[in-house]
DRENNU-914582 format. One record per residue (C-alpha): residue number from 0; x, y, z; residue in three letters. Coordinates in steps of 0.5 Angstrom, whole numbers, always signed. Layout:
<sites>
{NUM; {X; Y; Z}; 'ALA'}
...
</sites>
This chain:
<sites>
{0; {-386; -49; +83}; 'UNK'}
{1; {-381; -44; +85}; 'UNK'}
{2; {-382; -40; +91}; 'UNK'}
{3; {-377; -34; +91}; 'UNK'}
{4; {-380; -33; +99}; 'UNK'}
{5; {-376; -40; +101}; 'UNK'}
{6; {-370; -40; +104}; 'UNK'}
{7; {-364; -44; +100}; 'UNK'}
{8; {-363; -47; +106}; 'UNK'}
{9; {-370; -50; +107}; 'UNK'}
{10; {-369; -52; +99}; 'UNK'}
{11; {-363; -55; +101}; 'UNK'}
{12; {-365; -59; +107}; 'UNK'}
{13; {-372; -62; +103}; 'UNK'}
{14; {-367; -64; +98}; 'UNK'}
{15; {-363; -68; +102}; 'UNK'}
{16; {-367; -71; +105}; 'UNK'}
{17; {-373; -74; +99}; 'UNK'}
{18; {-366; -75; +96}; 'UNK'}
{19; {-363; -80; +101}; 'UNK'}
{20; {-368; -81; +106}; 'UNK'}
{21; {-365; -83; +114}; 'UNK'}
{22; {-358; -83; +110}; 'UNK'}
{23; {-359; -75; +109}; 'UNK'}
{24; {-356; -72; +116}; 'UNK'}
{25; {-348; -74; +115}; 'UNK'}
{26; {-348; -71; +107}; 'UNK'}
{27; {-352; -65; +110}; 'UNK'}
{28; {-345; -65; +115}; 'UNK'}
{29; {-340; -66; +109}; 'UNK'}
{30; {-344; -62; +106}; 'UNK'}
{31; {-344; -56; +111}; 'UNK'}
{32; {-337; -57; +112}; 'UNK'}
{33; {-333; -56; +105}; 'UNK'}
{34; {-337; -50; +105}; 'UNK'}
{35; {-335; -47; +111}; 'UNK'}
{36; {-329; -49; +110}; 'UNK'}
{37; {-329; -45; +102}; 'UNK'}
{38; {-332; -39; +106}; 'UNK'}
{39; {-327; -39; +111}; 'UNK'}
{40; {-321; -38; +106}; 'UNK'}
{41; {-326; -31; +102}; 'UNK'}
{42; {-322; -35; +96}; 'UNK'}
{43; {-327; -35; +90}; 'UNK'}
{44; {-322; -38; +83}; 'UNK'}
{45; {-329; -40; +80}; 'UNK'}
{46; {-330; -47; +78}; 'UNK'}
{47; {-323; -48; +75}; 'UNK'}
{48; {-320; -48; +82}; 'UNK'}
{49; {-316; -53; +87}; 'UNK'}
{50; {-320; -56; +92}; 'UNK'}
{51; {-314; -53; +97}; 'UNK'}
{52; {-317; -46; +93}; 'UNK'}
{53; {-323; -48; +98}; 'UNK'}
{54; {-320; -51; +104}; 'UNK'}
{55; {-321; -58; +101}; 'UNK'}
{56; {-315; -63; +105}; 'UNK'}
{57; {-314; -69; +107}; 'UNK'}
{58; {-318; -67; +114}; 'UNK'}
{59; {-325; -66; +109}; 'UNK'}
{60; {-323; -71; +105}; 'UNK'}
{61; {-322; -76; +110}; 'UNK'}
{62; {-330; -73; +114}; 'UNK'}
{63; {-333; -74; +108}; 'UNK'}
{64; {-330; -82; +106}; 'UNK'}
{65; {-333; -82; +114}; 'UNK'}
{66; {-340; -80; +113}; 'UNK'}
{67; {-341; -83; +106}; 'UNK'}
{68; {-340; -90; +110}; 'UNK'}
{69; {-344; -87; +115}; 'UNK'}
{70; {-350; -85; +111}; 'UNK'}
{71; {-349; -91; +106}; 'UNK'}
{72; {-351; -96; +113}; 'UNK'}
{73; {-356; -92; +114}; 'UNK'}
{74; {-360; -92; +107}; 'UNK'}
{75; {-366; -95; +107}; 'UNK'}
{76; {-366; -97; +99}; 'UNK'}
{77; {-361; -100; +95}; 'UNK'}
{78; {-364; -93; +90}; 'UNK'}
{79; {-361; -89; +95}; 'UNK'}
{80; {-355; -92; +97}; 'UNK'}
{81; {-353; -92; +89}; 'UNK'}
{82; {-355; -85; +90}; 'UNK'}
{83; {-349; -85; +96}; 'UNK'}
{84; {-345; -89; +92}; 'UNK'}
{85; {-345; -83; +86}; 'UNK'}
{86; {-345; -78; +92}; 'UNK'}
{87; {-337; -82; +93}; 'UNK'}
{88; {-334; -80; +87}; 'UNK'}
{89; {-334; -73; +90}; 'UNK'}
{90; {-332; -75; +96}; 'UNK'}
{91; {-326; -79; +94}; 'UNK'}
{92; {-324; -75; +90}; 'UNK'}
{93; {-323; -69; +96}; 'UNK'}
{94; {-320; -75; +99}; 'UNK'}
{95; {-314; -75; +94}; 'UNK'}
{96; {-314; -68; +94}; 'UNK'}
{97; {-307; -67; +97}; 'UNK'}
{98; {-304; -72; +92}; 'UNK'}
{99; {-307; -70; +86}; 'UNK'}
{100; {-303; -64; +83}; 'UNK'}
{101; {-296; -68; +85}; 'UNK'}
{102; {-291; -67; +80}; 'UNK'}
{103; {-286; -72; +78}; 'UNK'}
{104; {-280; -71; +81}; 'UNK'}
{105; {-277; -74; +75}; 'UNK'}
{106; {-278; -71; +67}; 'UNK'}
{107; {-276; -75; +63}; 'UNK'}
{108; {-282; -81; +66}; 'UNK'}
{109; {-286; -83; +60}; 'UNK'}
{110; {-293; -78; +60}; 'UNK'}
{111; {-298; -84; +59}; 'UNK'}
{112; {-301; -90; +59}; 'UNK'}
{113; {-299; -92; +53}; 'UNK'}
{114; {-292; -91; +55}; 'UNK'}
{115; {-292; -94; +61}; 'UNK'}
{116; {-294; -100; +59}; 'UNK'}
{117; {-294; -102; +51}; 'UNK'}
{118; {-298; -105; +47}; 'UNK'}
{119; {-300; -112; +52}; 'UNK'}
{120; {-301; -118; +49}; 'UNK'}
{121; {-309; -121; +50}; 'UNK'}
{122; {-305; -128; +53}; 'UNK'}
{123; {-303; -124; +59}; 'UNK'}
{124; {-309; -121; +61}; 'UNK'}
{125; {-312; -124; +67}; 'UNK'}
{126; {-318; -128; +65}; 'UNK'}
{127; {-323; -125; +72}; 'UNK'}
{128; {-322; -117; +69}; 'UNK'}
{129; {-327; -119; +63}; 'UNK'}
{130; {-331; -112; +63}; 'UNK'}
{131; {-339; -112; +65}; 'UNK'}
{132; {-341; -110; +58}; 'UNK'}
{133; {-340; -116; +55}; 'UNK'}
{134; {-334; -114; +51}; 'UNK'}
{135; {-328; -119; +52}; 'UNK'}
{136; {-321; -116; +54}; 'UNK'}
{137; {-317; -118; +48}; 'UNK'}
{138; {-322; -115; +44}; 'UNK'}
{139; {-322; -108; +47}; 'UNK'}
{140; {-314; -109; +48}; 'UNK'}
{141; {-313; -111; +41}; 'UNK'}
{142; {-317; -104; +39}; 'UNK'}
{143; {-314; -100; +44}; 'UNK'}
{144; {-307; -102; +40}; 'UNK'}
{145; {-308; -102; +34}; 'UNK'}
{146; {-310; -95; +36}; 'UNK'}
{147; {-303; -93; +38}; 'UNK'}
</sites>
């Protein structure tokens, strides 16, 4: 039940550490750090803006690829390391952050995939990157394009 007397940051400690256990304390300093670094920069762009908006850089990226490994030894369940395997999308993500926006220095470059590299042919895929879901790659491929 929600209790309006508790402090946001009880809320969020309690959180942390049902969620991910012994692993909690290096998300909590990650976490701790992308908000100081957000309140330092008195920038609010709302929910559309560059982690660099928000102070997020290589060096917080880089804090935040350190404590996912340290709270991935941490874990005492594989549940919660695929808690902190999900939490690693985030962070890797912060990671590329200074690369992300980069733009192609040459305009005439193909814009996608499909330009990139055409239509395959299913002989020239490699066997071992047969997706989990069951599907075979031609299959995919040749749906992906006669799709083009």
């Amino acid at each position: 039940m929600w209790d309006p007397n508790r402090s946001g940051q009880d809320l969020i400690d309690e959180f942390l550490q049902l969620h991910y256990g012994c692993a909690a304390p290096p998300i909590a300093r990650f976490i701790n750090l992308v908000q100081d670094r957000g309140l330092a920069g008195g920038l609010h762009t709302n929910c559309f803006g560059r982690g660099h908006d928000y102070g997020i850089d290589e060096s917080v990226g880089l804090a935040g690829v350190a404590a996912t490994e340290e709270s991935l030894e941490l874990a005492e369940s594989d549940a919660v390391r695929r808690r902190i395997e999900k939490l690693s999308l985030a962070v890797y993500r912060a990671a590329i952050e200074p690369v992300w926006y980069v733009e192609d220095p040459d305009p005439k470059r193909p814009a996608g995939p499909r330009e990139w590299y055409g239509n395959i042919a299913p002989e020239n895929l490699d066997p071992e990157l047969e997706p989990a879901c069951g599907h075979s790659c031609s299959g995919l491929l040749n749906c992906a394009n006669s799709s083009m």
